[in-house]
KOLZATI-443175 format. One record per residue: residue number from 1; residue in three letters; x, y, z of N, C-alpha, C in turn. Coordinates in steps of 0.2 Angstrom, whole numbers, plus 5000, padded with zeros to 4 digits. Layout:
<sites>
   k   r  n.x  n.y  n.z ca.x ca.y ca.z  c.x  c.y  c.z
 NUM ALA    X    Y    Z    X    Y    Z    X    Y    Z
...
</sites>
This chain:
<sites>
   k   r  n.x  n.y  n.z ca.x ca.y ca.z  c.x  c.y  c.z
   1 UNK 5004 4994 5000 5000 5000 5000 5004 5006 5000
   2 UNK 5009 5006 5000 5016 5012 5000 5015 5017 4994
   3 UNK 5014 5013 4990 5013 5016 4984 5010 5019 4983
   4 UNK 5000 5017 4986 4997 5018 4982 4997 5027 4990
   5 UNK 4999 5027 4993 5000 5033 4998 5004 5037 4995
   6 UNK 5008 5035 4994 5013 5040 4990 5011 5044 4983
   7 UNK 5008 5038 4978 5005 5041 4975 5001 5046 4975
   8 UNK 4996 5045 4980 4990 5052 4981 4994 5057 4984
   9 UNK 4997 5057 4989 5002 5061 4992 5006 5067 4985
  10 UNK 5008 5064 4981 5009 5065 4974 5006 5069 4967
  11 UNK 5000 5068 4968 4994 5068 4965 4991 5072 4967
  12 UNK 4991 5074 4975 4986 5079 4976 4979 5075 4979
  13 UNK 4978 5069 4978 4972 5065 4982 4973 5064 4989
  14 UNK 4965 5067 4990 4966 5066 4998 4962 5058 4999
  15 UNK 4965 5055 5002 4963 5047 5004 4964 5048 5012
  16 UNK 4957 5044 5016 4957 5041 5023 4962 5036 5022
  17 UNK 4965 5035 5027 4972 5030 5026 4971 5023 5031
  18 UNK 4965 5020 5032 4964 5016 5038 4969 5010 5039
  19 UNK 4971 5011 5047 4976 5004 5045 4971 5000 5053
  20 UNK 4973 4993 5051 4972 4988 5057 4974 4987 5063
  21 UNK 4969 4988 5069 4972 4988 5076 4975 4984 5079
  22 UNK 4972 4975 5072 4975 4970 5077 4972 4966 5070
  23 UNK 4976 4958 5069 4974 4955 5063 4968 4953 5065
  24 UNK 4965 4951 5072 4955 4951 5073 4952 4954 5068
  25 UNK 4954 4960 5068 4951 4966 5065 4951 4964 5059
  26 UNK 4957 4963 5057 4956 4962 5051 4951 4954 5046
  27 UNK 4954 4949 5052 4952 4943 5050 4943 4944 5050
  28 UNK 4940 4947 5056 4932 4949 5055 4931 4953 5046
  29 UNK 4935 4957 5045 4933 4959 5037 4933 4954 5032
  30 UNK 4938 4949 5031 4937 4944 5027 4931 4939 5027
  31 UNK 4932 4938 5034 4925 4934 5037 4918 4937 5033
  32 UNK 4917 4945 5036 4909 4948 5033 4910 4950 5025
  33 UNK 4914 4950 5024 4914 4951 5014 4916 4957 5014
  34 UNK 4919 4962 5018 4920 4969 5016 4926 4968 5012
  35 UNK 4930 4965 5015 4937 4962 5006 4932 4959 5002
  36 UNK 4934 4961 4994 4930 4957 4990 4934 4952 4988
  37 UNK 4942 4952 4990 4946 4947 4988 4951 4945 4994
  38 UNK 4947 4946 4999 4951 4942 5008 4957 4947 5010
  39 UNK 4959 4951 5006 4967 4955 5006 4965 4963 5006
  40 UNK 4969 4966 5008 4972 4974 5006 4978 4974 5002
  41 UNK 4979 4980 5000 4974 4986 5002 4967 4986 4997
  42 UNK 4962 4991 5001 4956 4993 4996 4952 4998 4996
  43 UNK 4952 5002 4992 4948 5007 4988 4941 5009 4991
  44 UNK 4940 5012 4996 4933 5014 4997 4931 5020 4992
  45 UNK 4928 5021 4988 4925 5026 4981 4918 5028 4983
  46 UNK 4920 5034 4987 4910 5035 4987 4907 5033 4992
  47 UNK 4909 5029 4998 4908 5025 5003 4903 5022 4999
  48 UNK 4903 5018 4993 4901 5011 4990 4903 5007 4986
  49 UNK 4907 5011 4981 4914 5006 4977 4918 5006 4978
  50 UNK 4919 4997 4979 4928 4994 4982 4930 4994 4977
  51 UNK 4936 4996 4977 4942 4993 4971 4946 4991 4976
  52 UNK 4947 4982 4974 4955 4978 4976 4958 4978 4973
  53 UNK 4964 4975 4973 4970 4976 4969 4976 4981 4970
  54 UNK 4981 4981 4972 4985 4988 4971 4986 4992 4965
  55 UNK 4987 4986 4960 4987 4990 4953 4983 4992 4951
  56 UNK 4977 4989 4952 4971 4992 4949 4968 4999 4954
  57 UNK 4972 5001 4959 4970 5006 4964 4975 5009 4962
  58 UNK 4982 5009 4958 4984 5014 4958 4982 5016 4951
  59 UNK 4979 5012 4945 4977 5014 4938 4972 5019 4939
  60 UNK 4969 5017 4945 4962 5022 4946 4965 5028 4947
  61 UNK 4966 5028 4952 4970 5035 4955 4974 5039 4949
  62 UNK 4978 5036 4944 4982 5038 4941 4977 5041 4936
  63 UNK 4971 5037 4933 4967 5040 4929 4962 5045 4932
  64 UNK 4960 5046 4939 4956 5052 4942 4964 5058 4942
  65 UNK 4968 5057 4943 4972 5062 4944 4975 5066 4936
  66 UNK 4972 5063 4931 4972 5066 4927 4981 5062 4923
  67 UNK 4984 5057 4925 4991 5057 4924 4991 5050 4921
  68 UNK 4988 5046 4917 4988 5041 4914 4989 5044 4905
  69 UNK 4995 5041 4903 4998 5044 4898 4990 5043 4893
  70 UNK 4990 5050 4888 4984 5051 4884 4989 5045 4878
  71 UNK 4994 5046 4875 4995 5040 4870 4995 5032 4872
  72 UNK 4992 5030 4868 4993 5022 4872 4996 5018 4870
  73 UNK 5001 5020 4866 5007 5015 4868 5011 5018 4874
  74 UNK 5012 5022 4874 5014 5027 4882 5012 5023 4886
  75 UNK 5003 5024 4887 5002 5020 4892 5002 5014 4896
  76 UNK 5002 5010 4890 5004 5001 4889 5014 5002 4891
  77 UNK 5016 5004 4890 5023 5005 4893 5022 5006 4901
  78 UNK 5020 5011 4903 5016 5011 4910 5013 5006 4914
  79 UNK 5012 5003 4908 5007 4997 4912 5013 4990 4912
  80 UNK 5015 4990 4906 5020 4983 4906 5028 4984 4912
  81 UNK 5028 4989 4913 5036 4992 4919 5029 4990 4928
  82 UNK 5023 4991 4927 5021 4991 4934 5019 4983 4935
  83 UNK 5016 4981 4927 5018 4974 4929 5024 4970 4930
  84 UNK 5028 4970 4926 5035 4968 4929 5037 4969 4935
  85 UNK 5036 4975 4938 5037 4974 4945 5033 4969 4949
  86 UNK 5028 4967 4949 5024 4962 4948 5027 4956 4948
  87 UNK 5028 4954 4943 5033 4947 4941 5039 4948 4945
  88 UNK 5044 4953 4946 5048 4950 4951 5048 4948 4957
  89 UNK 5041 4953 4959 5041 4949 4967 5036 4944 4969
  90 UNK 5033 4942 4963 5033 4933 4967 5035 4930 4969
  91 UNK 5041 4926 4968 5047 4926 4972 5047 4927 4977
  92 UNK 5049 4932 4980 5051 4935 4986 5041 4932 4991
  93 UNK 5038 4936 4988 5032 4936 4989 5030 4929 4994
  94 UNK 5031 4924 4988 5029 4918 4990 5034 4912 4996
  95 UNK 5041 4915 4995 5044 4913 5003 5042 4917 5009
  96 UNK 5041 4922 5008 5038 4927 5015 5030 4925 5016
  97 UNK 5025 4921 5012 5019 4921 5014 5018 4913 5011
  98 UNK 5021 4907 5012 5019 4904 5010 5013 4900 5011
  99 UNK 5009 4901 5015 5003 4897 5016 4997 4900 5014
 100 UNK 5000 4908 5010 4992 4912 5008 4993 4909 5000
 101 UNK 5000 4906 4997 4997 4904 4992 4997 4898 4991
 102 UNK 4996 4892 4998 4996 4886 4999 5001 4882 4996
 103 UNK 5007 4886 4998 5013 4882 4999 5018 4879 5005
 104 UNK 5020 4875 5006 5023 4873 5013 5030 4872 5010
 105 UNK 5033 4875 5012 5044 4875 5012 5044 4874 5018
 106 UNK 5050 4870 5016 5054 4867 5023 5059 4872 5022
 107 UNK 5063 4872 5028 5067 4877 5030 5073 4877 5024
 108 UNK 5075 4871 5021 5079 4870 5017 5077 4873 5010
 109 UNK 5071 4872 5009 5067 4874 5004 5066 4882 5002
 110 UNK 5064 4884 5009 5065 4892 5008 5074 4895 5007
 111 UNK 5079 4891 5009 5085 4893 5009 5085 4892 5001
 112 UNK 5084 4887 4999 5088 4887 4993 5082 4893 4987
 113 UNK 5078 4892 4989 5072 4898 4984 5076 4904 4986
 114 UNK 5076 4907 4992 5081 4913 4992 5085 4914 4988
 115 UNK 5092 4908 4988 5099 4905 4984 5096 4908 4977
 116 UNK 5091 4905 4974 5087 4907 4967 5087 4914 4965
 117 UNK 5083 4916 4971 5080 4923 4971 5086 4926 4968
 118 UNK 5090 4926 4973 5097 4930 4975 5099 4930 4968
 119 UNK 5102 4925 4966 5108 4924 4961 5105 4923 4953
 120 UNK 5098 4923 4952 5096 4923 4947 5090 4926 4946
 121 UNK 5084 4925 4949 5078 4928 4949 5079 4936 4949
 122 UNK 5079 4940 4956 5079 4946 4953 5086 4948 4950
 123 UNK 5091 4948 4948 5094 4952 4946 5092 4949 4938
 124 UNK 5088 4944 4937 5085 4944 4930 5082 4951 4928
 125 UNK 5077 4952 4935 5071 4958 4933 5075 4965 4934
 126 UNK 5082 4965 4939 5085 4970 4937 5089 4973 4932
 127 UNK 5090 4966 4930 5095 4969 4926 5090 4972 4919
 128 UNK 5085 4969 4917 5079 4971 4914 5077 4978 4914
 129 UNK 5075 4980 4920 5074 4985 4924 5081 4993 4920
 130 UNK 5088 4991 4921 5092 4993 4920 5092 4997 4913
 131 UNK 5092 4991 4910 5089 4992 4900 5083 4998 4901
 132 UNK 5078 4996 4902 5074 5003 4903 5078 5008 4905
 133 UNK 5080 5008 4909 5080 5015 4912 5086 5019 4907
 134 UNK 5090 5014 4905 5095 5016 4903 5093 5020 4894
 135 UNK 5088 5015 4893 5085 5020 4886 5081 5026 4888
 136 UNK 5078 5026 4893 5075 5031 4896 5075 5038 4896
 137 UNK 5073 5043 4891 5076 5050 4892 5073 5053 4895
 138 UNK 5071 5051 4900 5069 5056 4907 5071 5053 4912
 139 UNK 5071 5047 4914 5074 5042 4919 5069 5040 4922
 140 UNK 5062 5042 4920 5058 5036 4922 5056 5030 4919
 141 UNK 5056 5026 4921 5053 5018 4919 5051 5018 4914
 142 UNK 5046 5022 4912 5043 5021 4905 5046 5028 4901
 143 UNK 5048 5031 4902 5050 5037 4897 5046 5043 4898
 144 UNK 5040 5043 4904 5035 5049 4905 5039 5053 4906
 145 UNK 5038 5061 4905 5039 5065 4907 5037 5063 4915
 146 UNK 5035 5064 4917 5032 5064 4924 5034 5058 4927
 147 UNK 5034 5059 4934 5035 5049 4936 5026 5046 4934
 148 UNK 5027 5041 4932 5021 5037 4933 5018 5031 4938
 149 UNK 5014 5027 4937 5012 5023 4944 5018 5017 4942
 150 UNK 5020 5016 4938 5026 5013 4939 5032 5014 4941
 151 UNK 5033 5020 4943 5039 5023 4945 5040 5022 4954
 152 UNK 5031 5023 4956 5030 5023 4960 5030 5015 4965
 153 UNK 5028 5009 4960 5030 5005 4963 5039 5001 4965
 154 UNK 5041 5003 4957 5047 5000 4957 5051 5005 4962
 155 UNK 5049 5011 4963 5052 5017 4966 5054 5013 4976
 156 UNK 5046 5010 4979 5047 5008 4983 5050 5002 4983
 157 UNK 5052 4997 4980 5054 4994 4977 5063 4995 4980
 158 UNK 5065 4998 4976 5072 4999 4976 5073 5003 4982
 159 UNK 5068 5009 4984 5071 5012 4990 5072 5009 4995
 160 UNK 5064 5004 4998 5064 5001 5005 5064 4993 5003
 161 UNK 5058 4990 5000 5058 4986 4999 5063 4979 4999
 162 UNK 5067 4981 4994 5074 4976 4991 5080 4975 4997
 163 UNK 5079 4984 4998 5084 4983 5005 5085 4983 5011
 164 UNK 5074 4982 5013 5073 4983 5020 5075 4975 5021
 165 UNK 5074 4971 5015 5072 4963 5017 5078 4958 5019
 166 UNK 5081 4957 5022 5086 4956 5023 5085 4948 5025
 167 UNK 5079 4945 5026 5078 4937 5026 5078 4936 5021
 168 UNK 5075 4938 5015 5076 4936 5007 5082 4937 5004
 169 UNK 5083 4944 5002 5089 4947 4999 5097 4949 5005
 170 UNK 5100 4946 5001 5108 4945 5002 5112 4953 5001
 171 UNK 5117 4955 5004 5119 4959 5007 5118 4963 4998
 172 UNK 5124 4962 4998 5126 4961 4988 5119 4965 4985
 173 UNK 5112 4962 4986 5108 4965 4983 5105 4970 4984
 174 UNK 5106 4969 4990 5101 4973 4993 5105 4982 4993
 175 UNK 5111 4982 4991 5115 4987 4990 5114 4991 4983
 176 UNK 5111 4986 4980 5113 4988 4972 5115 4992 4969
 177 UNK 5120 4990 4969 5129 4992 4968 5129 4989 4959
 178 UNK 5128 4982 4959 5127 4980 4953 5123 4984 4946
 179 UNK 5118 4989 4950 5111 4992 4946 5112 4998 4946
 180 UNK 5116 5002 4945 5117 5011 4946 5111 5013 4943
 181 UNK 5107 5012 4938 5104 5015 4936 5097 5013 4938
 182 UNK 5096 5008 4941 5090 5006 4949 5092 5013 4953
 183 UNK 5097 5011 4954 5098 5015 4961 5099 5025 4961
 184 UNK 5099 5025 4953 5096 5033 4950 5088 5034 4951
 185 UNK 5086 5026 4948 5080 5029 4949 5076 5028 4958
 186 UNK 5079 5024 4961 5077 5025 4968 5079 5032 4973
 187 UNK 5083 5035 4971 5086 5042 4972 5080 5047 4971
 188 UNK 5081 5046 4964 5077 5052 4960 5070 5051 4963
 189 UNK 5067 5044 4965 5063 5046 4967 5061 5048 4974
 190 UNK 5062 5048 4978 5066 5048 4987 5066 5058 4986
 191 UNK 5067 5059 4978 5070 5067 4981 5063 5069 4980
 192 UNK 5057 5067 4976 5053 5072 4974 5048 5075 4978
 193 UNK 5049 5080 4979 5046 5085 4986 5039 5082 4988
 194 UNK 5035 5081 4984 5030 5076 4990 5030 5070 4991
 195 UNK 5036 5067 4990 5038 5061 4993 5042 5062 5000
 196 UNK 5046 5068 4998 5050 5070 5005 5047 5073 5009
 197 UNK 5039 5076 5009 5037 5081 5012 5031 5074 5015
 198 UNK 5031 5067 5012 5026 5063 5014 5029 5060 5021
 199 UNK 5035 5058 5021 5039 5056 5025 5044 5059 5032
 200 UNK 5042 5066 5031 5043 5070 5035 5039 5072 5040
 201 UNK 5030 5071 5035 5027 5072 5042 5026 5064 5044
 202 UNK 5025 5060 5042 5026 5054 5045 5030 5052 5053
 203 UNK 5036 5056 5050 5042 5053 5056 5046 5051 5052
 204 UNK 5047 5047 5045 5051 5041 5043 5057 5044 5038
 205 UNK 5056 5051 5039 5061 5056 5035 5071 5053 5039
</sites>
């Protein structure tokens, strides 16, 4: 849900940001149907339209804010950079939650999927990642003039994500020292004034 905070933050959307007192709380919401898919985050519109999905919360968002590229191939660039962020973090995803996609790892199991992650899996999407940026004539992900809601996933992504996680990713990656031009774009994102000004009042500056 970082994103899709940051996003509005960004955009000028003012969003209730409701967080959970205790997972009770949350497990009675799956229980009475107010998740229409068990999970967060979700989109309350009007106090009567859900939207699930983060990327589908943050398509919205992007298209009420007026910032969903009018070309569509532009847009479809935007869209295929925020899917791929996507596809990298299955991986990671599915060792840190294995029982919500009904999977059981044994502890050797999850070592060596880590080993994968590590040495193969993301630095596949990085280095992918890399390519874009580096054709890039703006430095964002897709070539928008403007960051777009891809920039904003992979943005968290790079800043906290990859290097807060230190059970999954190995010291090496999580430095992305291998990736300068990730690591431009996780800068460049971390500098833009209401990203700085969202985390400043938070505390997390």
């Amino acid at each position: 849900g970082e994103a899709i905070r940051l996003f509005a933050a960004y955009a000028g959307l003012e969003l209730e940001d409701v967080r959970f007192s205790s997972r009770d709380e949350f497990q009675k919401l799956k229980e009475d149907g107010t998740l229409p898919f068990g999970q967060v985050p979700l989109l309350e519109v009007g106090g009567k339209d859900k939207i699930p999905q983060s990327n589908a919360i943050l398509r919205y968002l992007s298209k009420v804010a007026g910032m969903t590229p009018e070309d569509p191939v532009l847009a479809a660039k935007v869209d295929a950079a925020l899917d791929a962020e996507t596809d990298a973090m299955v991986g990671p995803l599915v060792v840190s939650y294995t029982t919500r996609f009904g999977i059981d790892l044994s502890d050797q199991q999850k070592t060596d999927a880590c080993k994968a992650i590590n040495e193969e899996v993301m630095p596949r999407h990085l280095n992918n990642l890399e390519k874009l940026l580096e054709s890039s004539p703006t430095g964002w992900v897709a070539g928008t003039e403007l960051p777009s809601i891809a920039d904003f996933v992979w943005g968290c992504a790079l800043a906290h994500y990859i290097p807060d996680k230190d059970r999954i990713f190995n010291e090496e990656l999580r430095k992305l020292d291998a990736y300068p031009s990730c690591q431009a774009l996780a800068a460049k994102f971390m500098a833009l004034p209401e990203v700085k000004a969202y985390y400043s009042k938070s505390g997390l500056a």
